[in-house]
Kinemage of the C-alpha trace (Angstrom):
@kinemage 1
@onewidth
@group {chain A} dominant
@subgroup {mainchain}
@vectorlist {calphas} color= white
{ca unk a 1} P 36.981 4.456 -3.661
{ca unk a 2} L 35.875 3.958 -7.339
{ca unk a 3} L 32.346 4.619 -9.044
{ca unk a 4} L 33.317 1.764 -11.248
{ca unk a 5} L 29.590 0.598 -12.767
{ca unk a 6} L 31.033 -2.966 -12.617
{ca unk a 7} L 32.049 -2.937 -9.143
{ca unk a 8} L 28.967 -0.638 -7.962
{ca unk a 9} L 26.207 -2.879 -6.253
{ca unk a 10} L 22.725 -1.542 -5.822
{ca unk a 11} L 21.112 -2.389 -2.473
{ca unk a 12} L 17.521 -2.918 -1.745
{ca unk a 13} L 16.003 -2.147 1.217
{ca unk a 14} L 13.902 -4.629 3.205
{ca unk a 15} L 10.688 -3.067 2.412
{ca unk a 16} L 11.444 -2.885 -1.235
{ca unk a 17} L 12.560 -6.681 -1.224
{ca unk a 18} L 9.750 -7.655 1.044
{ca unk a 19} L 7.014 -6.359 -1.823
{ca unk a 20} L 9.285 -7.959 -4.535
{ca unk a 21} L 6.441 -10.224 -6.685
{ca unk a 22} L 3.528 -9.314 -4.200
{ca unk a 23} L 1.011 -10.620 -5.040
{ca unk a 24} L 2.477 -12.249 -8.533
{ca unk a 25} L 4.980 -14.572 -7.261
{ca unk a 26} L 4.547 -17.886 -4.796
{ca unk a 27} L 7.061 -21.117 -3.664
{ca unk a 28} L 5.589 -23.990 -1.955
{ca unk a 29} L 7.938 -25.161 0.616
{ca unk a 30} L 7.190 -28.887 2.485
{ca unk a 31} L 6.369 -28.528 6.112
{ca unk a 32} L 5.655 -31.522 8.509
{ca unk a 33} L 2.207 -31.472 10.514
{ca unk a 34} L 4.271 -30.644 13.939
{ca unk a 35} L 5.218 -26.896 12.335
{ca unk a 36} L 1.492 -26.100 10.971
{ca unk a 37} L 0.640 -24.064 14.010
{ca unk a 38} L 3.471 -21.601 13.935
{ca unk a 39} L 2.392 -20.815 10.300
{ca unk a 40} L -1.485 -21.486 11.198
{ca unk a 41} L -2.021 -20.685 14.295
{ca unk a 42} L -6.024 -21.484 14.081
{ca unk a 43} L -5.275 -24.642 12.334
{ca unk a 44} L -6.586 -28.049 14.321
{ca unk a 45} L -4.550 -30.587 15.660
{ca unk a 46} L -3.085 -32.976 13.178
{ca unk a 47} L -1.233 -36.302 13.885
{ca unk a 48} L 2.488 -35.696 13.653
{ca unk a 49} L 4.805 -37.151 11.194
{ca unk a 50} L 2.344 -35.821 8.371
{ca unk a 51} L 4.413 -34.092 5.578
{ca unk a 52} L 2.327 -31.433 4.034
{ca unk a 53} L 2.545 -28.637 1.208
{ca unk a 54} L 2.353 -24.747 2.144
{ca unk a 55} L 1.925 -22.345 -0.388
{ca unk a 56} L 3.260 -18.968 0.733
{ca unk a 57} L 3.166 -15.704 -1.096
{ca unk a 58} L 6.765 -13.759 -1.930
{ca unk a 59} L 6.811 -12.477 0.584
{ca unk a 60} L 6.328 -15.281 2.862
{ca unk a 61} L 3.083 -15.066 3.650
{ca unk a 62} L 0.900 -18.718 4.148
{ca unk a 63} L -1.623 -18.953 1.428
{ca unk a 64} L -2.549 -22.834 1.789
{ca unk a 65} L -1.741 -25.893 3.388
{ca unk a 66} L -2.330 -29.117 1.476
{ca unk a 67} L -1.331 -32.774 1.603
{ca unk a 68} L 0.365 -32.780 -2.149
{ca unk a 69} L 2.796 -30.448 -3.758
{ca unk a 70} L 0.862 -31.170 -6.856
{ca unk a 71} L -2.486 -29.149 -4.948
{ca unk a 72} L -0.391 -26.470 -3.948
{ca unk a 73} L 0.683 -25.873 -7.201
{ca unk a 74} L -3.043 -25.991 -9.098
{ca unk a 75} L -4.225 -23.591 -6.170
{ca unk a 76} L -1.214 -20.877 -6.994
{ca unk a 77} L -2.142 -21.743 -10.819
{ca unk a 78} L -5.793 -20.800 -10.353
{ca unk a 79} L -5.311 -17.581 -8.187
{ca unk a 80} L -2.271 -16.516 -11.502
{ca unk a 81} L 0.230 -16.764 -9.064
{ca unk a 82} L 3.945 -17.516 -10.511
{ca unk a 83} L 5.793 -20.188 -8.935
{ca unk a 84} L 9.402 -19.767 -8.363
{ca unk a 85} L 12.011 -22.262 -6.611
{ca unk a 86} L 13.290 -21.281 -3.406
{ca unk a 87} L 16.504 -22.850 -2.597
C-alpha cells in the first residue's frame, strides 16, 4: 500500500454529501403528473400524461412543482438558489 497523494482518494460520508450546497444549490428534474404524489404526497389529483417541472433542493428535497422548466428556474432564481445540471 502507497500514500501516493495522486492515488489517495478522499471519501465523503453520506451526511457530509447529503448537506453538500444546502440550501445554495437546486436542479429541476421533469416529472410526469402520475409520479407527483410520491414527491407530494398532499398534492391533488392531476390528469396523467402531464409533464411537469420539480424543483428540488441538493439534497433532493421538493421545493416546487410547476408546468414549465422556465418557472422552476425564476422560482430557484428568486429564493438565490444556484442551479446545477444533474445528469
Amino acid at each position: 500500500m502507497t500514500n501516493d497523494p495522486e492515488t489517495t482518494k478522499t471519501v465523503m460520508s453520506a451526511q457530509a454529501f447529503a448537506g453538500l450546497g444546502d440550501g445554495e444549490i437546486a436542479y429541476v428534474k421533469p416529472i410526469m403528473s402520475e409520479d407527483v404524489n410520491e414527491l407530494y404526497p398532499g398534492a391533488p389529483p392531476m390528469q396523467p400524461g402531464m409533464r411537469l417541472f420539480a424543483l428540488h433542493a441538493a439534497d433532493g428535497t421538493p421545493i416546487l412543482l410547476t408546468d414549465t422548466r422556465e418557472a422552476a428556474i425564476a422560482n430557484a432564481w428568486s429564493q438565490e438558489l444556484e442551479m446545477v445540471s444533474v445528469h
